[in-house]
C-alpha positions in Angstrom: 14.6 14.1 0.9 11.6 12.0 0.9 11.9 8.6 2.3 9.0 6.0 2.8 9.6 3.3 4.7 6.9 0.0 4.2 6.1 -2.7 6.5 3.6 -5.2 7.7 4.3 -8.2 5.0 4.7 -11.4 5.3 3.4 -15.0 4.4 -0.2 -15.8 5.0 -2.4 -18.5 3.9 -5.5 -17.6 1.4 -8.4 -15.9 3.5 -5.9 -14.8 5.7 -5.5 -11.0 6.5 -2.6 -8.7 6.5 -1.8 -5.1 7.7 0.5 -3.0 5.9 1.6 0.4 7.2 4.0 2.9 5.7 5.8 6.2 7.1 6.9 9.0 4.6 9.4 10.9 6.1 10.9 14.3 5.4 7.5 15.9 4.7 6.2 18.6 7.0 3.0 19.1 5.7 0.2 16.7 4.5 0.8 15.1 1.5 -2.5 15.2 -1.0 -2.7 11.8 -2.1 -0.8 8.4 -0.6 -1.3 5.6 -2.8 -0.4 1.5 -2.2 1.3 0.1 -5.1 2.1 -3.9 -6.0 4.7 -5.6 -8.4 4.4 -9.0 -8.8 6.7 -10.9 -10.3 7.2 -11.2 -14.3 4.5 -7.7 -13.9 4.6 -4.5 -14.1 4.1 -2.2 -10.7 0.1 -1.0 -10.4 -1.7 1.3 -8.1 -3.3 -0.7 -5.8 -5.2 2.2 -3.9 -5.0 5.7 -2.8 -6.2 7.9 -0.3 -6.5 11.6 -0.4 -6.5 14.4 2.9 -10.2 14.4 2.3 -10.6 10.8 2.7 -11.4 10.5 -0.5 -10.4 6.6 -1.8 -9.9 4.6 -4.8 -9.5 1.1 -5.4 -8.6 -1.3 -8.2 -11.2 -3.8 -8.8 -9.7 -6.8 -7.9 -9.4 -5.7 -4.0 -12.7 -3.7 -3.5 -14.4 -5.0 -0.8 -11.1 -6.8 0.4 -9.1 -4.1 1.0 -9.5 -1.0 2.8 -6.1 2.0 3.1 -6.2 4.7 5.4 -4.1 7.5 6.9 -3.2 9.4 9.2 -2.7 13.1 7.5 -1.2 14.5 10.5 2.2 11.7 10.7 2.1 11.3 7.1 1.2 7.5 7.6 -0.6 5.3 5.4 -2.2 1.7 5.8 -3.5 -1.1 3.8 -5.8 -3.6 5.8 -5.9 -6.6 3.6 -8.8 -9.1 4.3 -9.5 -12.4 2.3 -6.0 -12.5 0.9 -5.9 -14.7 -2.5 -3.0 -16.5 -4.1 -3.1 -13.0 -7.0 -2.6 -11.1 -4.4 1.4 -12.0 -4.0 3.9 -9.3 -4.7 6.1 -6.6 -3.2 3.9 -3.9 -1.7 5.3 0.2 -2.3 3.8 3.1 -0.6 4.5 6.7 -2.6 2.9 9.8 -3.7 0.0 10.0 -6.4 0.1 10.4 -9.5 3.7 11.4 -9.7 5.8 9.2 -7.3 9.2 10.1 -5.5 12.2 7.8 -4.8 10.8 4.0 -3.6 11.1 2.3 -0.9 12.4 -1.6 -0.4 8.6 -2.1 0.0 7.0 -5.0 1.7 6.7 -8.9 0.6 3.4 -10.1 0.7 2.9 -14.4 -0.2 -0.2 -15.9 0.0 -0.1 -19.5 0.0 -0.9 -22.8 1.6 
């Protein structure tokens, strides 16, 4: 089975940065596309961003510019440097597939506040 495991939240106060990392396990070959997702709370889950095996990205417009997500095809891993973090950007972080998402993870608390 396919099990992502997210980490790297955490409280921080606007500006601030964050690193989040994920590991998908159970997949022995690269996965196509990755993707960050956020729920915050009283809102639905969105894609935050997604990154393909070609390095190919996309990014809501809110973070561009702010955020950046990489990976690392060959460990299935998947990372989402967050710079200038604002108050909005509070909610639980998910890392899953693209378009069509497996089981989720607990994902990762992110609060900014000061």
């Amino acid at each position: 089975q396919v099990q992502l495991v997210e980490s790297g939240g955490g409280l921080v106060q606007p500006g601030g940065s964050l690193r989040l990392s994920c590991v998908v396990f159970g997949v022995p070959f690269r996965i196509p596309q990755l993707a960050w997702y956020r729920q915050a709370l009283g809102k639905q889950r969105e894609l935050v961003a997604r990154a393909g095996t070609d390095e190919s990205t996309y990014y809501i417009d809110s973070v561009k510019g702010r955020f950046t997500i990489s990976r690392d095809n060959g460990e299935n891993m998947v990372h989402l440097q967050m710079n200038s973090l604002k108050h909005e950007d509070t909610a639980v972080y998910y890392c899953n597939y693209w378009p069509t998402g497996r089981s989720w993870g607990q994902g990762t608390q992110v609060i900014v506040s000061s």
